[in-house]
C-alpha positions in Angstrom: 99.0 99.4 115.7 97.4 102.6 116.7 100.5 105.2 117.4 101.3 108.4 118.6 103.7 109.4 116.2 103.6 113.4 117.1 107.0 112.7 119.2 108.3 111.2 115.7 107.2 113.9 113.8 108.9 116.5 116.2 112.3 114.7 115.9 112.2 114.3 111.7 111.1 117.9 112.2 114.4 118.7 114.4 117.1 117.1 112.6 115.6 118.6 108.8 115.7 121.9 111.3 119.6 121.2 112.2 120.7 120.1 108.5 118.8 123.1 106.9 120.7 125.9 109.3 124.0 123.6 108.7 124.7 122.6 112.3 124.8 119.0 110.9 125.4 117.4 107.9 123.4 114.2 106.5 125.6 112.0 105.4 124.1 108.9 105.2 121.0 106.8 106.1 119.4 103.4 105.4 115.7 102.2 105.4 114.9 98.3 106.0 112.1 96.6 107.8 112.3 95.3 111.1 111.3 91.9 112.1 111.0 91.2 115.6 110.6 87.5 116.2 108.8 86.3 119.3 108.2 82.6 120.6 105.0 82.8 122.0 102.0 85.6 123.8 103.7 86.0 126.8 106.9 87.3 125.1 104.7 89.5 122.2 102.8 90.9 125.4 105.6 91.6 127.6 107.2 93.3 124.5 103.8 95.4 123.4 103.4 96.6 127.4 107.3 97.8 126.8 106.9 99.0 123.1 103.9 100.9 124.3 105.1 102.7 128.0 108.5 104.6 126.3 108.3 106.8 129.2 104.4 107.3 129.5 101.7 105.9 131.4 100.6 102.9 130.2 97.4 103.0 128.4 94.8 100.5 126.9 95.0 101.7 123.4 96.9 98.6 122.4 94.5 96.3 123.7 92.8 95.5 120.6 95.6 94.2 119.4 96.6 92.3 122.0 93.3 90.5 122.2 93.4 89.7 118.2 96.9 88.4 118.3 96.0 86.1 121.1 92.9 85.2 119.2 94.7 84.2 116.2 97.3 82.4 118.0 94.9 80.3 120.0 93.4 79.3 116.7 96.2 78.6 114.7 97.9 74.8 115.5 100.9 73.8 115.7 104.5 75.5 116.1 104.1 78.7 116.0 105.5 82.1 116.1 104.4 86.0 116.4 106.3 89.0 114.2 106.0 92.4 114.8 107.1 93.9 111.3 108.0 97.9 111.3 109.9 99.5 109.1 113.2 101.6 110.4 115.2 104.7 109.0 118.3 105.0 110.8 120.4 108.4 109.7 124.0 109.4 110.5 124.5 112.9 111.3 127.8 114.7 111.2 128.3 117.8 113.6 129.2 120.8 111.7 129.8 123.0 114.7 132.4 121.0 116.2 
C-alpha cells in the first residue's frame, strides 16, 4: 500500500513528546502483526474504501491495488481468501499528572 503516514508520524512524535516532559509514563507496549481475513473482493474492497477515507476525501491512490488484488483473485481457482497483513504497536500510557 501507498500511505500517508505523516499523521502517524505526528502522533509517535506526541506521545515520545509527553513521556520525555513526564506527563505520561510508558509502561508497557506490544508489537505483533495483524491479519485481517476477508472472504472475498467485495469485502477486501469495502474494507480498503474504509481503511483509506479515516476522515478524508476519498482518493484513488489505492486503486492500483485494488485492480492487482482483483487480478490475482480472478486468476487463482478454487476457495479462496484475501489477507491484508500490517504490523501493529499498541502502548499503554500512564498519566503522571493526575
Amino acid at each position: 500500500m501507498r500511505e500517508d503516514l505523516t499523521d502517524d508520524y505526528f502522533a509517535n512524535r506526541a506521545v515520545k513528546q509527553v513521556v520525555h516532559e513526564s506527563l505520561f509514563k510508558s509502561e508497557k507496549y506490544v508489537e505483533f502483526n495483524c491479519n485481517r481475513v476477508m472472504d472475498g473482493l467485495k469485502e477486501f474492497q469495502t474494507w480498503l474504501v474504509e481503511f483509506t477515507i479515516l476522515g478524508r476525501e476519498r482518493s484513488a491512490v489505492h486503486d492500483w491495488l485494488a485492480e492487482r488484488v482483483e487480478r490475482a483473485y480472478q486468476a487463482t481457482p478454487g476457495k479462496k481468501k484475501i489477507i491484508v497483513h500490517s504490523p501493529l504497536t499498541l502502548r499503554k500510557l500512564r498519566n503522571l499528572a493526575g
